[in-house]
N, C-alpha and C positions, 0 to 999 in steps of 0.2 A: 875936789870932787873926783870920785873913782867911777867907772863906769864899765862893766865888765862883761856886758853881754850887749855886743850891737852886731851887725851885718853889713858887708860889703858886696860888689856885685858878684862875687865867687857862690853867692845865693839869691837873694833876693833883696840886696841891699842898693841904693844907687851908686853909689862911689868908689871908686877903686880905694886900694887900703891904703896910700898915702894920701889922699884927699880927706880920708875919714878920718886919719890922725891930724891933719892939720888943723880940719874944722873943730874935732873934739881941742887940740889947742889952742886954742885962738877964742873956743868957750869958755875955758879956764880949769879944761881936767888935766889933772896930774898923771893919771894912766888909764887907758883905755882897754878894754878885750875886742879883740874882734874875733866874733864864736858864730861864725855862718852856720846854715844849717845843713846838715849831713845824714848820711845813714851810711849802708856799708856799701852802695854805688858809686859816692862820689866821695868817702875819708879820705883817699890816699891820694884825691886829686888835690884837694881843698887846701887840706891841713897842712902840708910839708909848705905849699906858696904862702901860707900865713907867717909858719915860720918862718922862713927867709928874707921877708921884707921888714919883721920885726928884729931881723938881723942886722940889717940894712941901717932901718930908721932909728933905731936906739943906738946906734953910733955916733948919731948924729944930733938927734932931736932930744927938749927936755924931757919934751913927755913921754911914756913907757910904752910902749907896746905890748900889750902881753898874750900870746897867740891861743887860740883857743878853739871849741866847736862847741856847739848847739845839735846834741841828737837829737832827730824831729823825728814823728810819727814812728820811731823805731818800735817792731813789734818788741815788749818784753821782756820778753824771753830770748833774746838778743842783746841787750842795752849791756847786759855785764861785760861780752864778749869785746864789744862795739867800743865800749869805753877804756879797756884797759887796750885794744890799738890802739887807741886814740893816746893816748898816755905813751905808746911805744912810739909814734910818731912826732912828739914834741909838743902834745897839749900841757899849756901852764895851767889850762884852765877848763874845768870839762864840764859846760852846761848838760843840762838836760829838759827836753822842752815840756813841763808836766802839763796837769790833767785842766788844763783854762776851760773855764765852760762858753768860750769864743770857740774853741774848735772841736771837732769827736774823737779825742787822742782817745786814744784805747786805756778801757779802763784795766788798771795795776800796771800804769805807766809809773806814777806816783812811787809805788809801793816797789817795784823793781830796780827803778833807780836809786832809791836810799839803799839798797841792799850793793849794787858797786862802785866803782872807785869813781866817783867823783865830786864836783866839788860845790855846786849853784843846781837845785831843782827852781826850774825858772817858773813862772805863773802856775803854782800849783794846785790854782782852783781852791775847789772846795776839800781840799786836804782832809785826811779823817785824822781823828786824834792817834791813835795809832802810829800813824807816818809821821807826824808832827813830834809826836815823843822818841820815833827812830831816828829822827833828822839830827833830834838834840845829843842822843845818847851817840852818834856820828861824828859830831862836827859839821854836819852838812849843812849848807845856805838856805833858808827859804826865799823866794825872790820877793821882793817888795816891787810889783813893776812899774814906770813910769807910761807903759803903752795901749792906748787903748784898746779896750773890750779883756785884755787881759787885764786890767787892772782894777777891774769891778770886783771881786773876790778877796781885794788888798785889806780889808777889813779882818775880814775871816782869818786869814791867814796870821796878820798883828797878832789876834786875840787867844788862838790857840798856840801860837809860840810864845807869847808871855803866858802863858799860862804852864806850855811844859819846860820852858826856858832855850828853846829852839835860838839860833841865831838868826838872824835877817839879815840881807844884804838890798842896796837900792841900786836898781838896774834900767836906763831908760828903753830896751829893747830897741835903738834906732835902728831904721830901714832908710831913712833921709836925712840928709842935714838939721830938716824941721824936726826933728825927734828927738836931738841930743838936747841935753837937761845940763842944766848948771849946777852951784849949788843951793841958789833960794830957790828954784823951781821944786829940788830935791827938798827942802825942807816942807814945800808945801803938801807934794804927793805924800812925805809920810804922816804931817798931823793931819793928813785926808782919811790916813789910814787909822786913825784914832791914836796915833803914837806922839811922839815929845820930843822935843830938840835933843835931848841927849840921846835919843832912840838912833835919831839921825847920827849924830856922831858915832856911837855904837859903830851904827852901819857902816862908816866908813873905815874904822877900826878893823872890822870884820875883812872888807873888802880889801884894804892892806896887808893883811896878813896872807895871801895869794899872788900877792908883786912880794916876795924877797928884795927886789933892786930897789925900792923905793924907799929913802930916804926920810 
């Protein structure tokens, strides 16, 4: 199991980031993101301590660390700006927190993130087909999530990326220990999401192709 988009306490997660890698090891994930949430108050605090400890701990440990962020509420019309520092400070991995109808992200949150650089639009709600077809024509991730209230929309999302041929990736969004997802848990949130074992594999395929170190 890959798992690419969780939180430490550098946002609103509980664990420091080797606590969060050990738990995700000891679950049985192969590589982990830890993609806190940011905007452009707290990137340059966040991101580099991610990096470094994933310096640290992939020296050491099996499992991968691979450093990341989660823009959250970022206005729009910033996200391009916002994402490519993020990229100049050592993001492997660049969430983006989209349009969940759990919270009031600003709408053409969706739509401005598919247009920069990166790489997981995470709970992207009620996606319009539009976005779903720029996602595909991208390379970009649509998030399958394992987390509640964002993961009410997991249907919708399935149904319009098999239809434009969008990729999907399965993300538990952890904030706690109780939140990281294995991989039967992972098999189950996606045939929740009307999808199929091979959907799931897919998805992990996907989400490998963003750890280069993993084997």
């Amino acid at each position: 199991m890959i798992d690419l988009h969780t939180h430490s306490i550098f946002s609103d997660g509980a664990l420091i980031p080797s606590e969060l890698v050990r738990r995700a090891e000891v679950k049985g994930l192969r590589a982990i993101g830890i993609t806190d949430h940011a905007d452009a108050s707290n990137l340059d605090f966040v991101l580099p301590r991610i990096v470094a400890v994933a310096e640290q701990l992939n020296a050491v440990n099996k499992i991968i660390l691979v450093p990341g962020v989660e823009l959250t509420h970022v206005p729009p019309a910033h996200l391009g700006g916002l994402a490519a520092k993020a990229r100049s400070l050592g993001a492997q991995v660049i969430v983006v927190h989209g349009e969940t109808i759990a919270e009031p992200v600003a709408v053409g949150t969706n739509h401005a993130a598919l247009e920069a650089d990166i790489d997981i639009l995470a709970h992207p709600g009620l996606i319009s087909e539009e976005d779903v077809a720029a996602a595909a024509s991208k390379g970009i991730l649509l998030e399958i999530s394992g987390r509640k209230g964002h993961c009410l929309t997991n249907g919708h999302v399935a149904r319009l990326a098999k239809a434009y041929g969008a990729k999907l990736v399965l993300d538990s969004d952890a904030h706690a220990p109780s939140d990281l997802i294995d991989a039967e848990m992972g098999k189950e949130i996606v045939a929740g999401a009307g999808l199929a074992l091979d959907d799931f594999e897919q998805m992990q395929e996907n989400a490998r192709s963003l750890v280069p170190s993993l084997s």
